[in-house]
N, C-alpha and C positions, 0 to 999 in steps of 0.2 A: 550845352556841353562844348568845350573849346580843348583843341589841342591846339601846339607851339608847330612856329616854323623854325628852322634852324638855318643859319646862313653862316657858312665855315667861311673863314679866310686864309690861305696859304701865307707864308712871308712877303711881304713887299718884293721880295726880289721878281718876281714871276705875276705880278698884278692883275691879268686878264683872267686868271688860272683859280679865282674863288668858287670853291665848291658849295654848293645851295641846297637846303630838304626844310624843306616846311611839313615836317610830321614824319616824312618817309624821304630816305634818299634817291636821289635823281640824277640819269648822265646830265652832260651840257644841257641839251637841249634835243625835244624829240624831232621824231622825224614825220611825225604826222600827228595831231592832237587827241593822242593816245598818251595813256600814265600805265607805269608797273612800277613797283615794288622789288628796290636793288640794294644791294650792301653799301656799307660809306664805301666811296671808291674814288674820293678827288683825289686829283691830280695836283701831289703838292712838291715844293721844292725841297732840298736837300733838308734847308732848316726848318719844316714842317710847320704846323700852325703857328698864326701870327699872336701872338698871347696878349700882345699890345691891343687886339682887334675884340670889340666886347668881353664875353667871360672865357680867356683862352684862348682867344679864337674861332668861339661860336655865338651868334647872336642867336637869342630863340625869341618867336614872335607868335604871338599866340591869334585865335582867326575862327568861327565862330561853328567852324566844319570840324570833324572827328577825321579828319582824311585831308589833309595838306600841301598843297604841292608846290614848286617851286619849277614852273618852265626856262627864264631865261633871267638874264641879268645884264645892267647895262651901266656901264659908268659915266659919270657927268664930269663936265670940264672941271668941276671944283673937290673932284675924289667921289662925293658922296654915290651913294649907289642904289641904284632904283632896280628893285626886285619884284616878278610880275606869275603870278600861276592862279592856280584854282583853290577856294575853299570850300572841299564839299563835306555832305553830311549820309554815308554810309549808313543804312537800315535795313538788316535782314528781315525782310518780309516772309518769308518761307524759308524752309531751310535750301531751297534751290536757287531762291530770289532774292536777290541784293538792290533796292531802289539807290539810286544816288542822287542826290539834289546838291547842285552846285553853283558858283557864282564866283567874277572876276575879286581875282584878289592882290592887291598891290603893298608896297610896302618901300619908304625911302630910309635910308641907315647913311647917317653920320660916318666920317672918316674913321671913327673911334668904334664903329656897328653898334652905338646907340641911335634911338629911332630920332628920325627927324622928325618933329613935332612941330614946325612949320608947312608940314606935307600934309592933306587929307584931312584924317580925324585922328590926332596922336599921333602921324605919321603913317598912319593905313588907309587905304581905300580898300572895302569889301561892298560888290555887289550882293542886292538880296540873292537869296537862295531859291534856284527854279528848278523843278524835277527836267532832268536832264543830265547831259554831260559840257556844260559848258564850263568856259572859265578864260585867264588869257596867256597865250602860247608866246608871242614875243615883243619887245619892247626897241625902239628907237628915240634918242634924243635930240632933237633939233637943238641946233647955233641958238635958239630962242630962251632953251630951255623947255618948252613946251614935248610932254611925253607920245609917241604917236605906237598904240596899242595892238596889235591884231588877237582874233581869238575868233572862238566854231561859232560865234554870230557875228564879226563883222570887225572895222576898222572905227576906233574912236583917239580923239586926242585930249589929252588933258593939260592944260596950264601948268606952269610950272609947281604952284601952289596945290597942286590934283586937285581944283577944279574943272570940272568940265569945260572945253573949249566949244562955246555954241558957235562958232564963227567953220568950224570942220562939219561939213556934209551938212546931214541934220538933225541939229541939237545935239552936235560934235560923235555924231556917230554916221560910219557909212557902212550899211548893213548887209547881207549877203555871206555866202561861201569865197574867204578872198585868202585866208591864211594857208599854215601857220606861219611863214615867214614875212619880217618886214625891214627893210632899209633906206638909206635915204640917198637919193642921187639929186644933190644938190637942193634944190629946195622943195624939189617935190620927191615922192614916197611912192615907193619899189615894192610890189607881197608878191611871194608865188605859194601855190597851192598845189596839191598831191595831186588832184580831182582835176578831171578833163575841165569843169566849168569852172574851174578856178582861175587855172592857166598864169601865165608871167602880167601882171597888171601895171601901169603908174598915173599915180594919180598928182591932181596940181596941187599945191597949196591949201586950197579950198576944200578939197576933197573930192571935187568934180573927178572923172577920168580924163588922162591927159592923149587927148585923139591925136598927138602929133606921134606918139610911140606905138609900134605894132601896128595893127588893125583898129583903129578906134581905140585906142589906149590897151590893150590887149593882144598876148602871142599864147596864142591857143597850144597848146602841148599833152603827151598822154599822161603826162606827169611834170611837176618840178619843185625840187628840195631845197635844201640850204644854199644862200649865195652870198655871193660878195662882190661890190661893184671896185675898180681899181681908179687909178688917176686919171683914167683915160675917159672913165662913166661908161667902160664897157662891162656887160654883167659876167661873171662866171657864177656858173648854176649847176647842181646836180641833178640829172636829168631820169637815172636810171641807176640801179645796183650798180652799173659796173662803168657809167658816163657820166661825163659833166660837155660841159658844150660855154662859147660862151656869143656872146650876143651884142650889137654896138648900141651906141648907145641911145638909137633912134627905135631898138627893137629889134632887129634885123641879126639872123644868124650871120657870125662875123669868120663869113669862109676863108680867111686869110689865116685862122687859129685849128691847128691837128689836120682831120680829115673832114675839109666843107664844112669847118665851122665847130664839131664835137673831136670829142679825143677817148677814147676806150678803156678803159684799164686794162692792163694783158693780166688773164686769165689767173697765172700764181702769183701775184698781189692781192685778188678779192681774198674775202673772208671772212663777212657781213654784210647785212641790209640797210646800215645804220651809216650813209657816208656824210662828210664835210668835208670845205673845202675853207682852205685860209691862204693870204697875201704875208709871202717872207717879203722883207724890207727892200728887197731889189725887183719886188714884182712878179718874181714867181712864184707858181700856186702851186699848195699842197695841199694834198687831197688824203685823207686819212676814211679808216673803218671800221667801222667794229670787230669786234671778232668772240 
């Protein structure tokens, strides 16, 4: 049994702003590698779906789970757009018991959101299906082309063709608790994790850790969320409900930024658990939340 993925596309005018559900719709992107069940609700421009952009403005892609998901999206220097979550397979075992069996599920779309058929198999990559909750949370594109993965087993990269890159870690996967976030700082690759043993990581090239940032390639934290690194390769990171902090680029809390390096939200601004932070065009950060 197969359900569709759906990948909306807003007008060109607002490009970053493509809204994604592979079977069920989804914010941006979570905040920890957790899925629920939300109404369409992209964020579109005034002139609404791109009609130009597969059927109307929706591509549907179908993936071999009855349960679809759609974690993040990332654009390549040549438009096309690499799409990255989970396909799982939902079985009410009981009427209290829902087993889930799931697996990475990827997907590249043409300028036009027809499938890139130079990608994968048809233009999909779907991992077998393992009783669990895995799948993959977010996506990075290297200068190369080459895709750099994170997900709730671990960092892997793929060639630009989504082939496996064996040349990353090993046998192009570098396994552990390391997500769900991933970026790039310069040629080496940026994850932070929710989880005390996750923590701010970078790793080389290779997929080694890069022991010249942090501690041994690691800055320990009780948490950390969605980031962005700036021109400078200093990171701003969500640290907490109601903090972001940001960090230089050697690792190191950059006490020159707010108070010793973090900065607070004042109190009637919060209004969710769900924060991001983004770089306006002159470098300052804006920090949004759910509500």
């Amino acid at each position: 049994m197969s359900t569709s993925a759906d990948l909306f596309r807003p007008s060109p005018v607002r490009r970053r702003r493509w809204f994604k559900s592979w079977g069920v719709s989804a914010s941006w992107r979570k905040r920890r590698p957790a899925f629920e069940n939300l109404e369409g609700r992209a964020l579109l421009s005034a002139q609404g779906l791109d009609a130009q952009f597969a059927q109307e403005g929706i591509a549907t892609t179908a993936f071999s789970g009855n349960h679809n998901l759609v974690n993040a999206i990332a654009v390549q220097s040549d438009g096309k757009l690499v799409a990255v979550g989970a396909s799982q397979l939902l079985v009410q075992t009981t009427p209290d018991i829902t087993t889930i069996s799931s697996g990475y599920a990827m997907a590249r779309y043409n300028v036009d959101g027809s499938l890139d058929t130079t990608f994968g198999s048809g233009g999909k990559i779907e991992a077998s299906l393992v009783t669990g909750n895995f799948g993959a949370d977010d996506v990075a594109i290297q200068n190369d082309g080459k895709l750099v993965v994170v997900g709730s087993d671990g960092l892997s990269r793929y060639n630009s063709d989504g082939s496996v890159d064996s040349s990353f870690g090993t046998n192009g996967v570098v396994s552990g608790g390391i997500g769900p976030w991933v970026g790039l700082h310069g040629d080496k690759i940026v994850t932070a994790g929710s989880s005390s043993s996750s923590g701010l990581r970078r790793f080389n090239a290779d997929g080694s850790l890069d022991t010249t940032f942090g501690e041994q390639g690691v800055v320990s934290g009780p948490s950390f969320g969605q980031f962005v690194i700036d021109g400078l390769g200093r990171i701003i990171v969500v640290t907490g409900v109601d903090t972001i902090a940001r960090y230089t680029s050697s690792g190191l809390l950059d006490t020159t930024f707010g108070n010793s390096g973090q900065v607070t939200v004042p109190e009637a601004t919060r209004s969710g658990d769900t924060q991001r932070v983004a770089l306006a065009p002159d470098g300052k950060i804006i920090w949004a939340s759910s509500i």
